[in-house]
GUNUKOL-923397 format. One record per residue (C-alpha): residue number from 1; residue in three letters; chain; x, y, z. Coordinates in steps of 0.1 Angstrom, whole numbers, m for minus. Example, Ala and Ser with C-alpha at 12.3 -4.5 7.8 and 13.67 -1.06 7.14 Angstrom:
1_ALA_A_123_m45_78
2_SER_A_137_m11_71
***
This chain:
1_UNK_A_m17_m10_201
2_UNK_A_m51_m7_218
3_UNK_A_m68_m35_246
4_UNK_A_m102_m40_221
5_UNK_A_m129_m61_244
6_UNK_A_m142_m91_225
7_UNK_A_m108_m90_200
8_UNK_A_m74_m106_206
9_UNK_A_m42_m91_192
10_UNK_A_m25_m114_172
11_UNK_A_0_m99_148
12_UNK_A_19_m62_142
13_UNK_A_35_m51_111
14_UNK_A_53_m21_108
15_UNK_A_19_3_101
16_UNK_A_m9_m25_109
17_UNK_A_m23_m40_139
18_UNK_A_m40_m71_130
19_UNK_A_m68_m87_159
20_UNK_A_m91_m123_160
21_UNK_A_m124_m124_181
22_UNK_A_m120_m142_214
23_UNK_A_m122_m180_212
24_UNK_A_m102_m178_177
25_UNK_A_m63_m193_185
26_UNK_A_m52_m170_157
27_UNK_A_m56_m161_120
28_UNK_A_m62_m197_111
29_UNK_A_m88_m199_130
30_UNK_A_m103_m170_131
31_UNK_A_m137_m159_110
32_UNK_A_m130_m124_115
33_UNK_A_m98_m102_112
34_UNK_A_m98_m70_126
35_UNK_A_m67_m50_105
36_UNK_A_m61_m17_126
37_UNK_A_m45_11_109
38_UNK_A_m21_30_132
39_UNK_A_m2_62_133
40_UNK_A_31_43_124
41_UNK_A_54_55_92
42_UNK_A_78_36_78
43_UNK_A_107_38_55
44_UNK_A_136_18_44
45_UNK_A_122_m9_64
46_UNK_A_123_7_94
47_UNK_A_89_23_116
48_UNK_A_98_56_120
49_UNK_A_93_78_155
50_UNK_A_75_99_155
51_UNK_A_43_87_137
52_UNK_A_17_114_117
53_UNK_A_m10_123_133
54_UNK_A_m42_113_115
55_UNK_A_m27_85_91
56_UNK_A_m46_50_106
57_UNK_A_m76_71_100
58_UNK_A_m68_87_61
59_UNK_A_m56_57_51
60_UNK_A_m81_36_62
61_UNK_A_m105_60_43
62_UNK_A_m89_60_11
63_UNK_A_m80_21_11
64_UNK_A_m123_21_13
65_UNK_A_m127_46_m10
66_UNK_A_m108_22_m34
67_UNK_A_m120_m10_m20
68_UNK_A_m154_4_m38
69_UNK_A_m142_14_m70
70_UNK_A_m119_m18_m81
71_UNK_A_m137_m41_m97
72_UNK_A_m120_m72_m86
73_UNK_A_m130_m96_m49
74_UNK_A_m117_m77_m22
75_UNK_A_m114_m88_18
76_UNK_A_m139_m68_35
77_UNK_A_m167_m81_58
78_UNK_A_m198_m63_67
79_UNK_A_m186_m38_92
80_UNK_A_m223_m40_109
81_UNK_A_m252_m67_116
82_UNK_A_m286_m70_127
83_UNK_A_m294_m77_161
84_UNK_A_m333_m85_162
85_UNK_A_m342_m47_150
86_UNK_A_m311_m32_160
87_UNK_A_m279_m25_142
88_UNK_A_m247_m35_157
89_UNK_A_m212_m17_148
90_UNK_A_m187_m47_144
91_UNK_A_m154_m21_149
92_UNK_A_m152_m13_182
93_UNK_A_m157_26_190
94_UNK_A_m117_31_199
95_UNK_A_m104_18_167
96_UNK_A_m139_32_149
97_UNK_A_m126_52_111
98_UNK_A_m91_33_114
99_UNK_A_m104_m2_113
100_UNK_A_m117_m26_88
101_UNK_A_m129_m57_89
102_UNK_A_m122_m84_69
103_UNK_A_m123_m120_62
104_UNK_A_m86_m146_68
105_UNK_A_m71_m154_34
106_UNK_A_m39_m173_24
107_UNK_A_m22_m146_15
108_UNK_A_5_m153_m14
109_UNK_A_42_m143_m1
110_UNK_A_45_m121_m31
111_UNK_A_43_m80_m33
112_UNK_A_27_m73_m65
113_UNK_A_42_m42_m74
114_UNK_A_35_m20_m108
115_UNK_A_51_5_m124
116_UNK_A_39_34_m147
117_UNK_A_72_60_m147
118_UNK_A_105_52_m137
119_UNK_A_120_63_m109
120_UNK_A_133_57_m73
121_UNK_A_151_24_m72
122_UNK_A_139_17_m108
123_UNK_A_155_49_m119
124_UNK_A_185_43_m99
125_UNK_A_185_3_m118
126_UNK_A_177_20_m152
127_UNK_A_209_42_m151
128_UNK_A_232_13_m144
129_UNK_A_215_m14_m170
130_UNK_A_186_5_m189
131_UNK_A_160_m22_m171
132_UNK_A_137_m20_m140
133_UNK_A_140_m54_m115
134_UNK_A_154_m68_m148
135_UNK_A_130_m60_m176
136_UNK_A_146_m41_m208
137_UNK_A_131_m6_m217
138_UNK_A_139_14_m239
139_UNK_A_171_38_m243
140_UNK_A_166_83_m232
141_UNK_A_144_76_m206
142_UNK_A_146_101_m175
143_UNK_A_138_102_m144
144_UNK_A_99_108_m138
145_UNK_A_96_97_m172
146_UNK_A_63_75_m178
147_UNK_A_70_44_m192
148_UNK_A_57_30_m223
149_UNK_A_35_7_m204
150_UNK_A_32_m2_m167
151_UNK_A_54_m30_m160
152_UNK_A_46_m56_m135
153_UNK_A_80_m61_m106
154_UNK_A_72_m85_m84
155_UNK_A_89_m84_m44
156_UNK_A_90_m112_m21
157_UNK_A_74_m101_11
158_UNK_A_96_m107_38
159_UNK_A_91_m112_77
160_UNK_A_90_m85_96
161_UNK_A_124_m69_101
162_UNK_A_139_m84_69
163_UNK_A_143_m69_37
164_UNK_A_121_m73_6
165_UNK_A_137_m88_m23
166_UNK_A_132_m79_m60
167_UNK_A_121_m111_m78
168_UNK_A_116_m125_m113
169_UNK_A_83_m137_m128
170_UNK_A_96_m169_m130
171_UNK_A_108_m171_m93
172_UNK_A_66_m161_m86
173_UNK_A_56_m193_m106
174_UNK_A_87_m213_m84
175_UNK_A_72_m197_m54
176_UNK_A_27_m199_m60
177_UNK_A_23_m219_m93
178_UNK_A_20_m207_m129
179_UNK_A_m19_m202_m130
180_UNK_A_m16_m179_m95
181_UNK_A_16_m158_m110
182_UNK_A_m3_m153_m139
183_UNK_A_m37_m139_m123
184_UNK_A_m17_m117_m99
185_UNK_A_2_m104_m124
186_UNK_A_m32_m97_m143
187_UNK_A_m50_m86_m118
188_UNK_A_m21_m63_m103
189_UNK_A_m20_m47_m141
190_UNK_A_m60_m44_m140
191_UNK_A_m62_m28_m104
192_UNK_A_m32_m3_m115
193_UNK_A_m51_9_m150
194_UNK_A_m82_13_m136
195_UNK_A_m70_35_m104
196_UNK_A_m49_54_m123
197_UNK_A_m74_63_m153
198_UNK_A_m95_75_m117
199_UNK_A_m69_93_m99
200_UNK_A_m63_113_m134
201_UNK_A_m95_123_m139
202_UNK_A_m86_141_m105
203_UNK_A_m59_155_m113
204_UNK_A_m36_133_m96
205_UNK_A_m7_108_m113
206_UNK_A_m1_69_m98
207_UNK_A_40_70_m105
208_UNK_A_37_30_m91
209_UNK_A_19_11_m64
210_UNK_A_18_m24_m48
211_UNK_A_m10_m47_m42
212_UNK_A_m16_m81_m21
213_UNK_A_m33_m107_m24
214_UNK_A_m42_m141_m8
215_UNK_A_m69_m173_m20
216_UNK_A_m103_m174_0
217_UNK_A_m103_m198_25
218_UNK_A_m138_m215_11
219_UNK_A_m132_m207_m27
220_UNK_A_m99_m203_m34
221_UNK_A_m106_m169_m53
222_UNK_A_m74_m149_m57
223_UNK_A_m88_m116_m32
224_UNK_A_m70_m85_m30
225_UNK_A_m64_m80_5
226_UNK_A_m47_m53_25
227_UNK_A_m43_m13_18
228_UNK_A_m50_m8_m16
229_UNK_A_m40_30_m34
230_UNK_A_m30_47_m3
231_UNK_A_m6_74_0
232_UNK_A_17_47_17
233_UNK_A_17_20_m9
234_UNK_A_21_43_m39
235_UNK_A_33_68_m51
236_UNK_A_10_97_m63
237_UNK_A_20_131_m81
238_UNK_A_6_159_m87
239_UNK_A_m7_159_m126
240_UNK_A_m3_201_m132
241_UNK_A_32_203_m112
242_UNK_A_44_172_m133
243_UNK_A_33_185_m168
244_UNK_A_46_217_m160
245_UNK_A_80_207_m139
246_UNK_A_115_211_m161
247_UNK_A_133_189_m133
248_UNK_A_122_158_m118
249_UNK_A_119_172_m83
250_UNK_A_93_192_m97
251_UNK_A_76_174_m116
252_UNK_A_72_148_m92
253_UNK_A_55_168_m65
254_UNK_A_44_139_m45
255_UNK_A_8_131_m21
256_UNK_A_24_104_m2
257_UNK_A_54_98_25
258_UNK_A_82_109_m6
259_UNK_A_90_140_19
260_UNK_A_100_113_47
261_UNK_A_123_92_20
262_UNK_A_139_121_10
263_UNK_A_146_135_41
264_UNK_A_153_102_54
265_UNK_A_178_99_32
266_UNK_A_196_132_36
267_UNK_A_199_124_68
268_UNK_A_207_89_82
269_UNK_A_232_68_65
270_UNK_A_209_33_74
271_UNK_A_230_24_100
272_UNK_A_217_20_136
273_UNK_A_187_33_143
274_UNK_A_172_57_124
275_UNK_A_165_97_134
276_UNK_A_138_113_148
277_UNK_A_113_126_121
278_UNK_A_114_170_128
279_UNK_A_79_188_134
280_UNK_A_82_201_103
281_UNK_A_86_171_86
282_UNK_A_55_154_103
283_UNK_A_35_183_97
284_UNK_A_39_184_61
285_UNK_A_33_147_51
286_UNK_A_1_146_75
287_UNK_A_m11_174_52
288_UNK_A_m2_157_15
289_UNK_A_m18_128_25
290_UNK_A_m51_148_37
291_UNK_A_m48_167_5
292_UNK_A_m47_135_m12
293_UNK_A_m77_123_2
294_UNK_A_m98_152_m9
295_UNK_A_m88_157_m44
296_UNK_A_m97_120_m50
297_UNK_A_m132_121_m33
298_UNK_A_m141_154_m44
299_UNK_A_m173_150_m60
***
């Protein structure tokens, strides 16, 4: 967490260091939010040591990348203004490529989360109940298997150290209204379709992703706010591996933090505090997620 002049720190989540300008009490004052990316990995709820060198700054870039290709209101501010006939960078130079700014929003307490092919916990829900977070599909599925059509699993965001939970649709309406569950759950379906018909054309499979969202302060417009597409809130394959893989493993050869899950998981029964991440380990997810990066904004 960096000392920026001119920007208080305000709140940290387990990847993201948010910041208000000076003057501003906090973020419900503030006119500004400064959302820092760091170096931080997480998994299983828990920030991970050590962090991947690189990652504030790729996924900073592809959550812009994205931020320009989604059609729906997003959260960013002008990172520059006018000073009589000068231009004035907004992000301060130490957080500069890892930064964005954005304007405050309600935020909803709801993870919008979608799903185009089963697997991880959905797989693990489909083998005991052939459903995903509750919703029927259909019987033979496997895992890796793309589903029929995306499915929409909503998560109630929790505080900081606490679990997620797995919610119903009806427990959104309970929790936002029924015209808000029904626009996220819209838009969350929307921002899914449209990424993934991208990130194919690349080359590259979105397995599932999660989206957030909050209502602008002066509107009330339903904003996507946050990361949106990155290699840490989705999970992305590789298209040739997966059509040509005969086992899930390799078909599901993965752009995103799968190789700290998995070795997370081989190695650390979630008890106490978890392991250090080796070199090797680091090294290998810092390079998927640059690979990542350039396969989707290759021209």
């Amino acid at each position: 967490m960096s000392e920026l002049a001119g920007w208080n720190h305000t709140y940290s989540g387990k990847v993201r260091d948010l910041y208000v300008p000076e003057g501003a009490s906090g973020l419900d004052d503030a006119d500004a939010v400064l959302v820092v990316a760091s170096d931080r990995v997480s998994a299983f709820d828990h920030v991970l040591e050590p962090g991947i060198p690189g990652k504030g700054e790729l996924l900073t870039t592809l959550s812009l990348w994205w931020f320009d290709r989604i059609d729906v209101p997003n959260h960013l501010l002008p990172d520059h203004a006018l000073a009589g006939d000068r231009v004035v960078e907004r992000i301060p130079a130490e957080v500069s490529g890892r930064a964005m700014l954005v304007k405050p929003l309600d935020m909803f307490p709801i993870e919008c989360v979608v799903r185009g092919y089963l697997t991880g916990s959905g797989w693990a829900e489909y083998r005991e109940a052939q459903s995903v977070c509750g919703i029927p599909l259909p019987a033979g599925l496997e895992n890796g298997d793309r589903l029929p059509e995306p499915i929409y699993t909503p998560a109630w965001k929790a505080p900081l150290g606490q679990h997620d939970e797995n919610i119903s649709f009806e427990r959104t309406v309970e929790l936002v209204g029924a015209d808000v569950a029904e626009e996220l759950r819209r838009l969350s379906l929307h921002v899914y379709e449209r990424g993934s018909a991208i990130a194919e054309a690349r080359g590259v499979i979105i397995a599932d992703t999660k989206f957030e969202f909050g209502a602008d302060r002066s509107t009330g417009e339903i904003t996507l706010a946050d990361e949106v597409l990155t290699s840490d809130s989705s999970r992305y394959w590789d298209a040739e591996a997966y059509a040509a893989g005969t086992t899930p493993e390799a078909r599901m050869a993965s752009f995103d933090k799968q190789i700290v899950r998995d070795w997370l998981a081989a190695n650390w029964d979630k008890t106490g505090t978890p392991p250090a991440l080796p070199a090797d380990i680091v090294e290998r997810t810092a390079a998927r997620y640059r690979e990542l990066l350039e396969r989707l904004s290759r021209p």
